[in-house]
N, C-alpha and C positions, 0 to 999 in steps of 0.2 A: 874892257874891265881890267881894273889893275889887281883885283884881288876875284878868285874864282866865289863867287856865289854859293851858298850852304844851306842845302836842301836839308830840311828834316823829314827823316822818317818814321813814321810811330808801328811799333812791331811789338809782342810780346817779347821774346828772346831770338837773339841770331843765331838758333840753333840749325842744323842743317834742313829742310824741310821745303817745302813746293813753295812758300810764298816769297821765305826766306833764299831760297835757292836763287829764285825769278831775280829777284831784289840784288843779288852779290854779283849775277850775269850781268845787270846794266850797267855795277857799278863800276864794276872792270873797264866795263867798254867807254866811261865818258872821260871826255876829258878834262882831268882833273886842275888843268889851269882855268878853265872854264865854269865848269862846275862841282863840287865837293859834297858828299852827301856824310850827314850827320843823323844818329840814330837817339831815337830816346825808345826805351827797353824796360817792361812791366818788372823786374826783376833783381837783385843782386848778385844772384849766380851767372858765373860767366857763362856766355856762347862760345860755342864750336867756331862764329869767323867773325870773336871780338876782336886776337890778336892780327888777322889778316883786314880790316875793317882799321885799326890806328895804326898798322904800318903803310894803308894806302892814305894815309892822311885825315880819317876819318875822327869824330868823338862820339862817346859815349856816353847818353847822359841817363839817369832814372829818374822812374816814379815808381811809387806802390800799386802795387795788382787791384785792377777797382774790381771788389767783391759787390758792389749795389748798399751794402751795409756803410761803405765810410766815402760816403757820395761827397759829403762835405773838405774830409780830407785831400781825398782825391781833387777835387775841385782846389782846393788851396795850393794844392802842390804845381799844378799845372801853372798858378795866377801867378805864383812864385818865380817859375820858371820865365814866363815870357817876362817878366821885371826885369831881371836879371841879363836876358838872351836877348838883347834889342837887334840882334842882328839877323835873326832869321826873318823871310818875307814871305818863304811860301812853305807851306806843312802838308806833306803825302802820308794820309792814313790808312794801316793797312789792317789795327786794333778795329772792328766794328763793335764791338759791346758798347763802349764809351766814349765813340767816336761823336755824337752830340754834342758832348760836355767837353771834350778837348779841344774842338772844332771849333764850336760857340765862342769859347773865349780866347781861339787864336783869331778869330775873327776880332773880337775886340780889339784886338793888339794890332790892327791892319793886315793881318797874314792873308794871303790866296789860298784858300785851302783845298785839298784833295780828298777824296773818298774814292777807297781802293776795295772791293770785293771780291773774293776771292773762291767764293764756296754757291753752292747754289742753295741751303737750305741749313737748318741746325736743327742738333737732336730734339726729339719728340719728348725731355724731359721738364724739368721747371726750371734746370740752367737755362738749357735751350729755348724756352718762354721769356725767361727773365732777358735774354740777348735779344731776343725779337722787339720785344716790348720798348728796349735799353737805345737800342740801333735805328730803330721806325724814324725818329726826328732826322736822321741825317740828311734826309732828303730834301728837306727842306733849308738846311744848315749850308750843306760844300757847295763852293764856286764850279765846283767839276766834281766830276764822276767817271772812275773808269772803273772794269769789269774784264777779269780772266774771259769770261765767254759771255754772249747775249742772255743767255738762261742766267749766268750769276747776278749779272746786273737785274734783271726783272726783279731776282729773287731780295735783293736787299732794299734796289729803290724804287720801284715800282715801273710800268710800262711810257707812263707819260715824261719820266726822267731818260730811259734808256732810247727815247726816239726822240730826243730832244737834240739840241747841240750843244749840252755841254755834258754830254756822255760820249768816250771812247771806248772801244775795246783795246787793251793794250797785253797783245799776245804773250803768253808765258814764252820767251824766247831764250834758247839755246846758242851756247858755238857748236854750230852744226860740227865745223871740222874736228872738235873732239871724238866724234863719237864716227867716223869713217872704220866701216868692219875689217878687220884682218883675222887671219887664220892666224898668222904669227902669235898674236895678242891671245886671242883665244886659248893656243894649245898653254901659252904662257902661264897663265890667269886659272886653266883649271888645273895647273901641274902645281900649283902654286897652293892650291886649295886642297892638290890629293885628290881630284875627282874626276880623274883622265877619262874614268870607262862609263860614268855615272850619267844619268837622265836630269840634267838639273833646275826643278820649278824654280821662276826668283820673281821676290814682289820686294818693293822698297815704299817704305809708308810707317809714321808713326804708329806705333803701340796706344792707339783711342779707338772708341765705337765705332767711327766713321771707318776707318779703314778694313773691319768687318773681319779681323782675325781669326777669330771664331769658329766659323763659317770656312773660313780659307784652310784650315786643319780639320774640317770634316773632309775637305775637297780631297786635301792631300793622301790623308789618311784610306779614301777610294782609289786613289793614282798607286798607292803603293800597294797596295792590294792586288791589282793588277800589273804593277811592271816593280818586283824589290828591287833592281836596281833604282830607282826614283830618288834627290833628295829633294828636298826645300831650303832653300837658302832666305832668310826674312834678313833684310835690311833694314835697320832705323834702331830705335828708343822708347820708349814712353810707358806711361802709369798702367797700360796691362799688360805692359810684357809677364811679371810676373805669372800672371793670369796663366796663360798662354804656354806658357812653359812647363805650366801644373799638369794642361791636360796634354801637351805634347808626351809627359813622363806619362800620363795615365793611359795614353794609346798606345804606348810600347815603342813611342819614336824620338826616345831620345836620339839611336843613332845614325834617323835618318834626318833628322830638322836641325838647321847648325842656325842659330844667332849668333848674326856676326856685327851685331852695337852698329855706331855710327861709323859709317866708312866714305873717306876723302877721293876712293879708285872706283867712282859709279860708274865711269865709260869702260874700265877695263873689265868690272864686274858683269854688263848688257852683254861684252863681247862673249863670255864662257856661259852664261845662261842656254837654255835651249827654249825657253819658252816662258814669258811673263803672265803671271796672276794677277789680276785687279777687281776684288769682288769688294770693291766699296760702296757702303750706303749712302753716301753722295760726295760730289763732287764740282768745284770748278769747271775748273780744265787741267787736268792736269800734269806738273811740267814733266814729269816722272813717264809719261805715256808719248810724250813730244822727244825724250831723248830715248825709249826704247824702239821707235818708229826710225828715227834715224840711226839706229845701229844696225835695222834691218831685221831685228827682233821680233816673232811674231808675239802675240798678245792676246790672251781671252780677259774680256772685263765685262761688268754688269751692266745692263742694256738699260740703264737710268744715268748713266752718266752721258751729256752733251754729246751728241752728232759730231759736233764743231772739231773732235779731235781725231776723227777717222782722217788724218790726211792720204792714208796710205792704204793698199786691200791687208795690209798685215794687222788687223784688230779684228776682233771676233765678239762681238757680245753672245752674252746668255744671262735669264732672266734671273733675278734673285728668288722667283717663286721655283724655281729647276732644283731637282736633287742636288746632292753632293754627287752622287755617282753622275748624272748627267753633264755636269762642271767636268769630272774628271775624264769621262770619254772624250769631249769635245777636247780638252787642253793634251790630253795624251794623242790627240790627233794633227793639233797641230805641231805638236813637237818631232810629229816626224819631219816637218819642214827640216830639210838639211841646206838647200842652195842658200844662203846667206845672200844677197845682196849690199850694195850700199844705196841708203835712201836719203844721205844726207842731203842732197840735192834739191831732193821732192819737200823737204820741207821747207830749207830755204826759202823756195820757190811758195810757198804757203805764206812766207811770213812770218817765219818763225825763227829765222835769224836774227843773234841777238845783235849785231853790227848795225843792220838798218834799224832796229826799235828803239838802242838806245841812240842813234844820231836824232830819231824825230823827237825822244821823249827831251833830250837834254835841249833841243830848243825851245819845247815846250816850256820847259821849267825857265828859260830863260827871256822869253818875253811873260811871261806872268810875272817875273821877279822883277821885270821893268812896268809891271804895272797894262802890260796889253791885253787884258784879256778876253776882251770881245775882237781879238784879231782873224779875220776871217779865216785864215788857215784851219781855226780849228770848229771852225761852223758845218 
């Protein structure tokens, strides 16, 4: 190839996040004479790795956020686009509301399309209806199909698609060797924070329903009850942090729960943690539990999230129907775990390395981009 190939990817915003994160690992690792990946983005407001994203060569293109109300708009905008963009051949979708309607008509334009799942389920409201409803057609639309874990794929395309062959699972993969444990880092990282003597919970996860905030500040709110030295460190962004912060002040903890926004130092942050929280009401796989596993980090999460991600004995589920105080014994228990280890290995060894995932995806992308794609490799 004299010129590297230009994958599109459809994403809301490249803000920092599990899909998002997945998606900037591969993108590092391909090669970029080979293949180039380009983003189209529901948004005007810039991302967190727009400027790292066009200084590896990448572009950035938009559409308008499809609300269900401007079907027709949205629909123009996208016909617009491929008029104009004759050069892309294959489109990885990782948008499912509207992944139908952008699909459909990359399909017209001759594209390969993908369909990327990511979650195992959506809220029990009438967005989350209206996305079920929005999303159903995909299955029948992408040339492929891949899936964070067996359960997310079930849950978006159904079982007759995920035991077919043109369904992959394509692991949330890590650079293991970022995340190898040191003391050093450690004493660093919490000297850094001022919390040399402290007990410190860390969960990292957008500020939405799903990531069960809520819930996770009753937990804590028992944890300090029981040991004041305790904090909570919450990693991320999003439309309820404010929420959160309300009732952080109303339980008296401002001075134990720091928000610390979006941060660029996740490996060096797993290393000063003493124990990871994950009481989310569903999940993928996800990649947030793949690199606290490799840092040796123990972990309590909700026993609805996938099997698929225990690679290691360092996860603990407990049920979302459990107290708050029952969460908190169990996570004060594991935090006496002191021996650290390194597990980067064991994951690797899983598959969860992003070196092997992005060599097979980037040939993936590039016989479909030649047009092979009933190539037995991926039967």
């Amino acid at each position: 190839m004299s010129k590297p190939i230009r994958m599109l990817h459809v994403i809301g915003q490249m803000n920092i996040g599990g899909a998002e994160t997945m998606i900037m690992n591969l993108y590092r690792q391909m090669d970029k004479t080979k293949v180039q990946f380009d983003f189209i983005v529901h948004t005007n407001q810039k991302g967190a790795y727009d400027e790292e994203i066009l200084a590896l060569g990448g572009k950035i293109h938009r559409v308008p956020q499809f609300k269900g109300s401007n079907f027709l708009s949205y629909k123009k905008a996208w016909i617009n686009f491929f008029e104009k963009n004759i050069e892309y051949k294959v489109i990885h979708g990782h948008i499912g509301s509207s992944a139908a309607i952008y699909l459909s008509i990359a399909k017209r334009f001759g594209l390969f399309t993908i369909a990327h799942s990511h979650n195992t389920m959506t809220e029990s409201t009438l967005k989350g209806k209206m996305y079920s409803i929005f999303s159903y057609p995909t299955r029948y639309i992408a040339d492929f199909f891949f899936g964070c874990s067996n359960a997310a794929g079930v849950a978006r395309y159904g079982k007759s698609v995920v035991h077919s062959n043109v369904f992959s699972l394509l692991n949330n993969a890590i650079k293991t060797s970022d995340f190898i444990f040191s003391n050093a880092i450690r004493e660093k990282k919490r000297n850094e924070l001022n919390l040399d003597n402290k007990l410190i919970i860390g969960h990292i996860g957008r500020f939405n329903k799903q990531k069960n905030h809520v819930f996770l500040i009753d937990i804590f709110n028992m944890i300090h009850k029981k040991n004041s030295d305790a904090v909570l460190l919450l990693v991320g962004d999003g439309i309820l942090r404010k929420t959160i912060e309300e009732k952080v002040s109303k339980l008296g903890l401002k001075d134990n729960v720091i928000f610390t926004g979006v941060r660029s130092d996740i490996p060096e942050l797993l290393q000063a943690f003493d124990v990871f929280v994950f009481p989310s009401l569903y999940e993928g796989l996800p990649v947030s539990l793949i690199e606290v596993q490799a840092s040796g980090l123990p972990s309590v999460i909700a026993n609805n999230i996938t099997d698929e991600v225990k690679i290691t004995d360092l996860v603990k589920d407990v049920s979302l129907k459990d107290t708050a105080e029952i969460w908190a014994d169990e996570i004060l228990k594991h935090a006496e775990f002191v021996n650290r280890r390194n597990c980067y290995q064991d994951i690797a060894k899983a598959g969860y390395d992003v070196t092997s995932t992005a060599n097979w995806l980037q040939e993936f992308y590039i016989k479909n981009h030649r047009g092979l794609i009933h190539d037995s490799k991926y039967k």
